[in-house]
C-alpha positions in Angstrom: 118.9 144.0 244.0 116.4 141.6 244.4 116.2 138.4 246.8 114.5 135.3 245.6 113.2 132.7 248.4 113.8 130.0 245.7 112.9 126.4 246.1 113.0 125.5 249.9 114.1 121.9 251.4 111.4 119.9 252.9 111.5 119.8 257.0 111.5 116.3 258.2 108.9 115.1 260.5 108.9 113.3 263.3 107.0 111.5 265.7 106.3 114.2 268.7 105.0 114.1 272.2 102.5 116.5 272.6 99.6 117.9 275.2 96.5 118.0 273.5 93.4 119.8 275.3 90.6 117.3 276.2 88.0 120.0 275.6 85.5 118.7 272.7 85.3 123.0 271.2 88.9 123.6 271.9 92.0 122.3 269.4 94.5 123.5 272.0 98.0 121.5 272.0 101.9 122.0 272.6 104.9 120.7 272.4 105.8 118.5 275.5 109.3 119.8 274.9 107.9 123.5 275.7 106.1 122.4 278.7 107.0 124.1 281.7 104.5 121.7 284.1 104.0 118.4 284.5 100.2 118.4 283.6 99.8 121.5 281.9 96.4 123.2 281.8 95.5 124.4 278.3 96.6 127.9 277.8 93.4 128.7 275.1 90.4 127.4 277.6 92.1 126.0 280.7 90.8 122.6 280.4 92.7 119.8 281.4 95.2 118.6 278.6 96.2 114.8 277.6 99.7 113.1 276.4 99.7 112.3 272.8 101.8 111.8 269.8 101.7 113.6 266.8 103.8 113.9 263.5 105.4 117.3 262.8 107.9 119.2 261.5 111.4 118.8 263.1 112.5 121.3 266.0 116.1 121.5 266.2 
């Protein structure tokens, strides 16, 4: 039997609130949904991180 992934649906995007890492060398960022702080350090280099907002892929 064989499974074919086929065709898949395009995920909408939307507009997102993210941290993003304020380090120049670092391109650390999250979710602000999946934030457990409410200043998160980055969790790559420990810098300091910044609010932002980003388009991405819906989360449901």
């Amino acid at each position: 039997m064989s499974f074919s992934r086929g065709p898949k649906e395009p995920v909408p995007e939307v507009e997102t609130n993210v941290w993003s890492c304020t380090s120049e060398e670092c391109q650390g960022w999250m979710r602000e949904s999946y934030s457990f702080s409410e200043e998160p350090e980055c969790p790559l280099c420990h810098s300091t991180m910044k609010q932002e907002v980003r388009v991405l892929p819906e989360v449901k």
